[in-house]
Structures are given as structure tokens and as C-alpha cells.
C-alpha positions as CSV (number, residue, x, y, z in Angstrom):
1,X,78.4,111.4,-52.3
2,X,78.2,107.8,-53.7
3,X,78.0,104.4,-52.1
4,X,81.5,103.0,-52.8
5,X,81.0,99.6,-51.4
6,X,79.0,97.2,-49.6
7,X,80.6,94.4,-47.6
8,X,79.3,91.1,-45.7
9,X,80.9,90.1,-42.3
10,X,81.3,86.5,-42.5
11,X,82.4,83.7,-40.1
12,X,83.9,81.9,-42.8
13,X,84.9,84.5,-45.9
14,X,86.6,81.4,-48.2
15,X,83.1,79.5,-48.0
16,X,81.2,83.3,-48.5
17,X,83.4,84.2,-51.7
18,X,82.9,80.3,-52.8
19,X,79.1,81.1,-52.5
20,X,79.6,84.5,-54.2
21,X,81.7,83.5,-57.3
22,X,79.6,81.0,-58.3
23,X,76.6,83.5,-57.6
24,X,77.8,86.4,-59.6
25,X,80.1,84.2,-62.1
26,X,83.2,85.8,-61.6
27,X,86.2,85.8,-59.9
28,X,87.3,88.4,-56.7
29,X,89.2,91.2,-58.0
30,X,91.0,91.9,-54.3
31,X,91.2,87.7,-53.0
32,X,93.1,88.4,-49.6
33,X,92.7,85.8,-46.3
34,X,90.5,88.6,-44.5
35,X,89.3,90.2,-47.2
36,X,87.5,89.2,-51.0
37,X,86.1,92.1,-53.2
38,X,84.0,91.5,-56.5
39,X,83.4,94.4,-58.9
40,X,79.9,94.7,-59.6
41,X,79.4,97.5,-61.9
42,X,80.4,100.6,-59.9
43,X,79.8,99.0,-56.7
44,X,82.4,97.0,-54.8
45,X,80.9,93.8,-53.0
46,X,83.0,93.3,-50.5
47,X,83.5,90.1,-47.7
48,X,85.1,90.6,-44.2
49,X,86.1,88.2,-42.5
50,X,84.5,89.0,-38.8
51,X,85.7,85.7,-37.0
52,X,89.5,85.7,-38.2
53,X,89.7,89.1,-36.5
54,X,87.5,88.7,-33.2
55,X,84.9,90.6,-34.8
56,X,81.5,89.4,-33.9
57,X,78.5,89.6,-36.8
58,X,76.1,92.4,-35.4
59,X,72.8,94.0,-36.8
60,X,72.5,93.3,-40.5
61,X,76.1,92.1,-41.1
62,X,75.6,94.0,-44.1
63,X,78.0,97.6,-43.9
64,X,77.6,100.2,-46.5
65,X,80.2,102.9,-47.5
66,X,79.8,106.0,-48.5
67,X,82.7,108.1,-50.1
68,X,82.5,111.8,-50.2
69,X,85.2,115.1,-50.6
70,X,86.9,115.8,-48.5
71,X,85.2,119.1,-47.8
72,X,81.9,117.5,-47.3
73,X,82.8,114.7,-45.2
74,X,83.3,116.3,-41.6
75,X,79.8,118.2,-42.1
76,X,78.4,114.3,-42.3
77,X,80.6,112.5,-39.7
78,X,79.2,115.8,-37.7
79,X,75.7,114.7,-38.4
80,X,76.0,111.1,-37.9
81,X,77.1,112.2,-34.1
82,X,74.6,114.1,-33.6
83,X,72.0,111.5,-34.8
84,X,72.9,109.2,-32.4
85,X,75.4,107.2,-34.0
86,X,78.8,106.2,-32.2
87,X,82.2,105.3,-33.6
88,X,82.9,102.0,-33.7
89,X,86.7,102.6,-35.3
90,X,88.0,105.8,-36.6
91,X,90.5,104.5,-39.3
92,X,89.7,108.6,-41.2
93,X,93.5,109.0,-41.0
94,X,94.9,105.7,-42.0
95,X,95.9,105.6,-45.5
96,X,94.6,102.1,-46.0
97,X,91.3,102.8,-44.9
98,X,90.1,106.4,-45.0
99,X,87.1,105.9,-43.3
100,X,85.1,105.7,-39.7
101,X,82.6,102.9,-38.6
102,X,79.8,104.2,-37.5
103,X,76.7,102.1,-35.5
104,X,73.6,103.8,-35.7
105,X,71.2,103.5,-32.8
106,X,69.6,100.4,-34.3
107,X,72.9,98.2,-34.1
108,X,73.7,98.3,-37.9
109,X,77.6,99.4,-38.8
110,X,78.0,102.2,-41.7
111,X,81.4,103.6,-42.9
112,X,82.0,107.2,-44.0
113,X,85.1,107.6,-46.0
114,X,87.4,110.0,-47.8
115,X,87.3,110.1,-51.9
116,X,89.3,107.1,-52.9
117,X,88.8,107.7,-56.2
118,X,88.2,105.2,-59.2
């Protein structure tokens, strides 16, 4: 397991990856309308835009995701269930996400993805 990325749902993701690159000094590597990613080290930082797609900011606003074989990821999507944590999409068989969103009891969103490798 690693953490692959953490991304920022923003109201406003051209004035959050303004804010960003000028923060971190660089450039986005991904610089889509929805979507800006920077590269920091081995971590992606990552901005969504939650208003351009009627998705309101909840808990943190903050989502981390966590990337894992494909042999242990049902065991953890399993777990997470059982925990108390409800689906909030389950994009684990589309190819341009991988993943499910996950809220855990406290409001916060967390992914759980297939390897996407480097």
C-alpha cells in the first residue's frame, strides 16, 4: 500500500492551482478545467474542482488515495465496509479511475484504488 495522491476540492480550481504554483514553484503536470495535479516528490497533489461538477466541499475537503494490488484491495474495500464507511462512488471498474470514494463515519471522503503504477 502507498498513498498515491492527495487532492483538494475547490470552488474555484484556476484560483487554487494559482495559489499552489506560486506556493510550490512549479507548474501542474496534469492542467485540465476540473482537474490540476503537481508532482511533489512521490506524492501527487491534486485539485478538484467540486463546484464545476455539483459537488459540494464536505468534511476536510482534503481526499487521500491509497493504491494497493490488486490482490489486497478487496480485503481493504471489505474492511472499510465493515468499519462504517459508505461508498460515495464506486469508479473500481472504470479505467480512468480505478478507485471507490469512501466517507468514513466522521464525513471525511477517502479513495481506495487499483495499482496504477508509476
Amino acid at each position: 500500500m502507498k498513498i498515491r495522491t492527495l487532492y483538494f476540492k475547490v470552488a474555484d480550481v484556476k484560483a487554487a492551482a494559482d495559489f499552489w504554483a506560486a506556493l510550490l514553484d512549479m507548474q501542474p503536470h496534469k492542467d485540465f478545467e476540473t482537474w490540476k495535479e503537481f508532482m511533489c516528490g512521490n506524492i501527487r497533489l491534486g485539485l478538484l474542482s467540486a463546484d464545476g461538477l455539483g459537488d459540494p466541499v464536505q468534511g476536510s475537503g482534503c481526499v487521500p488515495v491509497f493504491e494497493f494490488d490488486d490482490d489486497a484491495l478487496p480485503a481493504y474495500i471489505t474492511r472499510a465496509k465493515s468499519l462504517g464507511a459508505t461508498v460515495v462512488v464506486d469508479g473500481l471498474e472504470d479505467d480512468n479511475m480505478k478507485s471507490i470514494v469512501f466517507r468514513d463515519p466522521f464525513g471525511h471522503e477517502f479513495e481506495l484504488s487499483r495499482f496504477h503504477g508509476a
